[in-house]
C-alpha positions in Angstrom: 7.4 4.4 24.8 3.3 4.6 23.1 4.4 6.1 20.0 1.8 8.0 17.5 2.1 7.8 14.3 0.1 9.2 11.0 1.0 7.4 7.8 2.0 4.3 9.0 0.4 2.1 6.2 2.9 4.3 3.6 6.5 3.3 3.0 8.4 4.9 5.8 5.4 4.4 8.4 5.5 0.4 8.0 9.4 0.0 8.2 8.8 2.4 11.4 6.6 0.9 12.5 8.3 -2.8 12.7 11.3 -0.7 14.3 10.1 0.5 16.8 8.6 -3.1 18.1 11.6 -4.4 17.5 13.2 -1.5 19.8 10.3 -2.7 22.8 7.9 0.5 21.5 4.2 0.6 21.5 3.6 2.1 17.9 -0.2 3.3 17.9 -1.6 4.2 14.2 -3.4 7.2 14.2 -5.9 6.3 10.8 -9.0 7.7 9.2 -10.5 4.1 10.1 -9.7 4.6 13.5 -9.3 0.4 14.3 -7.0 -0.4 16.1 -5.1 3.1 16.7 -6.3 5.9 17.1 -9.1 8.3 14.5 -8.3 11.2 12.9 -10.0 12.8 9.6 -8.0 16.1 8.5 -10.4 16.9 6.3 -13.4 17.1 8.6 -10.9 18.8 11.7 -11.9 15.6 13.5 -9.2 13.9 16.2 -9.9 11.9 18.7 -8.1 13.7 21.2 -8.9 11.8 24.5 -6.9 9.0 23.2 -3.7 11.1 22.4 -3.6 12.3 26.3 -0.2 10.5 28.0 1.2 9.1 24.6 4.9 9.5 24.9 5.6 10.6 21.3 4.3 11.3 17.9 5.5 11.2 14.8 3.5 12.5 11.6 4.0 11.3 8.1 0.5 11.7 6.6 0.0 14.0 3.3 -1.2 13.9 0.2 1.7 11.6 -2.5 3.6 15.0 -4.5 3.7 12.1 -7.4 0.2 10.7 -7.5 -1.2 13.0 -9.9 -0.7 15.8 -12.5 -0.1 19.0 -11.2 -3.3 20.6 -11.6 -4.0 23.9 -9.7 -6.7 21.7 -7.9 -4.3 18.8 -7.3 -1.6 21.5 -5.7 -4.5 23.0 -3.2 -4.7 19.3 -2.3 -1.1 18.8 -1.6 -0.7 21.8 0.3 -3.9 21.7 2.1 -3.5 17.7 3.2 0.1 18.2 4.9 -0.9 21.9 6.5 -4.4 21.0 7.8 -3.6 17.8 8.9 -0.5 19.3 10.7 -2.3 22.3 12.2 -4.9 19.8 13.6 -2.2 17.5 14.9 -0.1 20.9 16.3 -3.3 22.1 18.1 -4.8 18.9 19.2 -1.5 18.3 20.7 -1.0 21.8 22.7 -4.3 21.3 23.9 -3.5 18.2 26.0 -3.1 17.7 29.9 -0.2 15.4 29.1 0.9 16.1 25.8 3.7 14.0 24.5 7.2 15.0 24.7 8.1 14.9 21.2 6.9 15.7 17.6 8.5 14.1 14.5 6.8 16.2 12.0 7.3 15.0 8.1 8.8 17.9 6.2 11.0 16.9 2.7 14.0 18.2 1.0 11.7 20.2 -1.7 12.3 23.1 1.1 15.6 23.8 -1.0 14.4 24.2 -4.0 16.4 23.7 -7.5 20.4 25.1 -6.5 22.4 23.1 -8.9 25.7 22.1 -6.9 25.5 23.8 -4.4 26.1 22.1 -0.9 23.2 22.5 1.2 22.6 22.2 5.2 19.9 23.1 7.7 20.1 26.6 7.6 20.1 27.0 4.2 17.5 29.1 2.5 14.4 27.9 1.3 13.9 27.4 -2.5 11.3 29.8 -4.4 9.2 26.6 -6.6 5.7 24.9 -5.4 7.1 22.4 -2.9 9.6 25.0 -1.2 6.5 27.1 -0.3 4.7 23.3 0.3 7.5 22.7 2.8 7.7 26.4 4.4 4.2 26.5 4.9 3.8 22.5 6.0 7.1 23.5 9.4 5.2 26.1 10.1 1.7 24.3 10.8 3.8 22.7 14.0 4.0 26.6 15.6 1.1 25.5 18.1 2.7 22.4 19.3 6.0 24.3 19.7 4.7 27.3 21.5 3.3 24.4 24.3 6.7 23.8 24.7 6.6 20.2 23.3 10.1 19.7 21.2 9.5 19.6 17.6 11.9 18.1 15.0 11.5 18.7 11.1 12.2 15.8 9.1 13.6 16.9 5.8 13.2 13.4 4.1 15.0 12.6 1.0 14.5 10.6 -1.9 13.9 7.2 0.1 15.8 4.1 -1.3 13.7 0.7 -1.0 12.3 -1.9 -3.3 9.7 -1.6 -1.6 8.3 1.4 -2.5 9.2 5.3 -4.1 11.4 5.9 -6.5 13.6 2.6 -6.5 10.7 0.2 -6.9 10.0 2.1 -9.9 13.5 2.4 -11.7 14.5 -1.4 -10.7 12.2 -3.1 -13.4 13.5 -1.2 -16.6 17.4 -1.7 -15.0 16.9 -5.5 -14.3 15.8 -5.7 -18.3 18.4 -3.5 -19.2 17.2 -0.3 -19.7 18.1 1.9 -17.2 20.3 5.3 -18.0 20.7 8.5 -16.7 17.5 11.0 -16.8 18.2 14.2 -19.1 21.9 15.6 -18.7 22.4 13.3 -15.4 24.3 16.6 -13.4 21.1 17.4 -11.2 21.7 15.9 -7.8 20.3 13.3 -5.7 20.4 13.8 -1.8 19.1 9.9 -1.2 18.7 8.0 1.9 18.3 4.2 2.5 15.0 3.4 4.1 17.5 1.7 7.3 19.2 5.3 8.4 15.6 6.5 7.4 14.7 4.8 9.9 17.2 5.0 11.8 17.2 8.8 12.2 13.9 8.8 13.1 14.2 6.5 16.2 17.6 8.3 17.3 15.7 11.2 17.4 12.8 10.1 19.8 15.5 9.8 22.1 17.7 12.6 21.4 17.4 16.2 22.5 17.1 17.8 19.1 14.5 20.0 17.5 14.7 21.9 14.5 14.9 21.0 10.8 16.6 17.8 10.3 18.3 17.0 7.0 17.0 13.0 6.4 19.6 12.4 3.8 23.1 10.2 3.3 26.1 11.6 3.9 27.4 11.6 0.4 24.9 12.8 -2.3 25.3 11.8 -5.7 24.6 13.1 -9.3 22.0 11.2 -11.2 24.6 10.4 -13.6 26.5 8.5 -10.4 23.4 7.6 -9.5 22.0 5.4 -12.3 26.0 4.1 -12.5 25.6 2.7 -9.0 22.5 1.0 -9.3 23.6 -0.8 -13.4 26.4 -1.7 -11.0 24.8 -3.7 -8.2 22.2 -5.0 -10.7 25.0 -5.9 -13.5 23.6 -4.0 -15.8 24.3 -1.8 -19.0 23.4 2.0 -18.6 24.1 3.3 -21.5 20.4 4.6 -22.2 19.4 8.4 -21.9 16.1 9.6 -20.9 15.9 13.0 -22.6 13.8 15.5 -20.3 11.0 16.0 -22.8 9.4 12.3 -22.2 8.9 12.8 -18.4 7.7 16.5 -19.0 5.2 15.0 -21.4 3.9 12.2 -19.1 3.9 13.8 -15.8 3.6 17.5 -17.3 6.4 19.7 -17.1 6.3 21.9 -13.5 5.9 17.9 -11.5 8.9 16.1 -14.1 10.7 19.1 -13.3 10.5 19.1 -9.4 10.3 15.3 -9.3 13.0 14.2 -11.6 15.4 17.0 -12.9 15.4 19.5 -9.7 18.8 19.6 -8.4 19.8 19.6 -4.6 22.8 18.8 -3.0 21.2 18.2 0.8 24.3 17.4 3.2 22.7 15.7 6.9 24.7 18.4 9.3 22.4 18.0 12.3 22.5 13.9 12.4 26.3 14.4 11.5 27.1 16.9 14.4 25.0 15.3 16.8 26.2 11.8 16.9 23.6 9.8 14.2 26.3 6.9 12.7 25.2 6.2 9.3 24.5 2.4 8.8 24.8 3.9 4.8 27.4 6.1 3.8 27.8 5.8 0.3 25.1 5.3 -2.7 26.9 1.9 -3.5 26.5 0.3 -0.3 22.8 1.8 0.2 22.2 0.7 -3.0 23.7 -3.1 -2.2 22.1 -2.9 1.3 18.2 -2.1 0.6 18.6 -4.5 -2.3 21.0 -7.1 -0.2 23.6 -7.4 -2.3 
């Protein structure tokens, strides 16, 4: 299949896109630059549309980093606006087509849930009521257009991504090699991971599956950061014995991104993927842990 794709200099995009040529796909960036792929500029409403006529597939991962900056009124406007213009140009450029591709793998995130403690959460849960639930709400609904041209549209409700390569685990895995790793404020706030192979992973089984919808991108098993921060001093051999006590990250980062970024708790089980016939490569944290890290 020609396969689309936005994003696919960012973490998930390059993993995808060596995937997909490993799987016999033509991966075609769609990039600001335009070389090689083809050009798109969201924040002009500029596409180059002729070039998207007869792709097979696209997938969309493009927005604005939730962790790049301070959480500025002006930086939210830009994390909203990047993921819902850039969709609604996509969705309508799309709909517009004589031969529209079949399929849109639209990025959505797990932020859709919100903060619910332990409680287990699938697909058809509510939506949460914080900055990046409305982000997320908002962000689905820009792919209406695409969906009302009867192309088959998938949501994918990524998790936290697990690869040295980039995120949160390339982060956390310097102060753990030197010993200093430990569980962030009380450690009882889940995790709803994902390693970046069933990341991948689900996104290829569903370019060739006949689901649409939201789409948990999560493991099967998610953990507590407690668990969390145990697994990982375990795979590295490490102690873990420090605490991060909330108010240090609330500092830094300021405390409405710590607190949606770090400390928000959601217990994301993968129900679609489950029910229709994704086999996890990763089923635990340990082994996704020893996997991405090949240990």
């Amino acid at each position: 299949m020609d396969i689309a794709i936005t994003g696919s200099s960012g973490l998930i995009g390059t993993a995808l896109v060596s995937h997909l040529e490993l799987l016999g796909h033509t991966p075609i960036p769609i990039t600001r630059s335009g070389s090689n792929g083809i050009h798109w500029d969201p924040a002009r409403g500029e596409i180059d549309a002729a070039s998207l006529e007869g792709v097979d597939a696209v997938v969309h991962l493009a927005g604005e980093g939730i962790a790049e900056k301070r959480w500025t009124d002006a930086q939210k406007a830009k994390i909203l606006d990047s993921r819902v213009d850039g969709t609604t140009l996509l969705a309508r450029t799309l709909a517009s087509l004589t031969r529209p591709p079949a399929v849109l793998l639209s990025g959505s995130a797990i932020g859709y849930y919100g903060d619910r403690a332990d409680t287990q959460l699938t697909e058809t849960s509510a939506p949460g009521d914080d900055f990046l639930a409305d982000v997320v709400v908002a962000w689905e609904g820009a792919t209406a257009e695409a969906e009302g041209a009867g192309i088959r549209v998938a949501h994918l409700r990524t998790g936290i991504v697990l690869s040295p390569k980039g995120g949160v685990l390339q982060k956390l895995l310097p102060l753990y090699k030197l010993g200093l790793g430990g569980k962030l404020g009380s450690g009882r706030q889940y995790m709803s991971w994902v390693s970046i192979d069933d990341e991948i992973g689900i996104i290829a089984w569903l370019l060739a599956n006949d689901v649409s919808g939201p789409v948990n991108l999560t493991g099967p098993d998610p953990v507590t950061n407690h668990d969390f921060t145990k697994a990982l001093g375990a795979v590295l051999h490490r102690p873990t014995f420090l605490a991060v006590p909330s108010f240090g990250p609330k500092l830094l980062l300021g405390p409405e991104l710590a607190q949606g970024l770090l400390f928000s708790s959601a217990r994301v089980l993968p129900e679609v993927a489950t029910e229709q016939g994704y086999v996890f490569r990763h089923r635990t944290i340990g082994d996704a842990l020893a996997g991405v890290l090949d240990r």
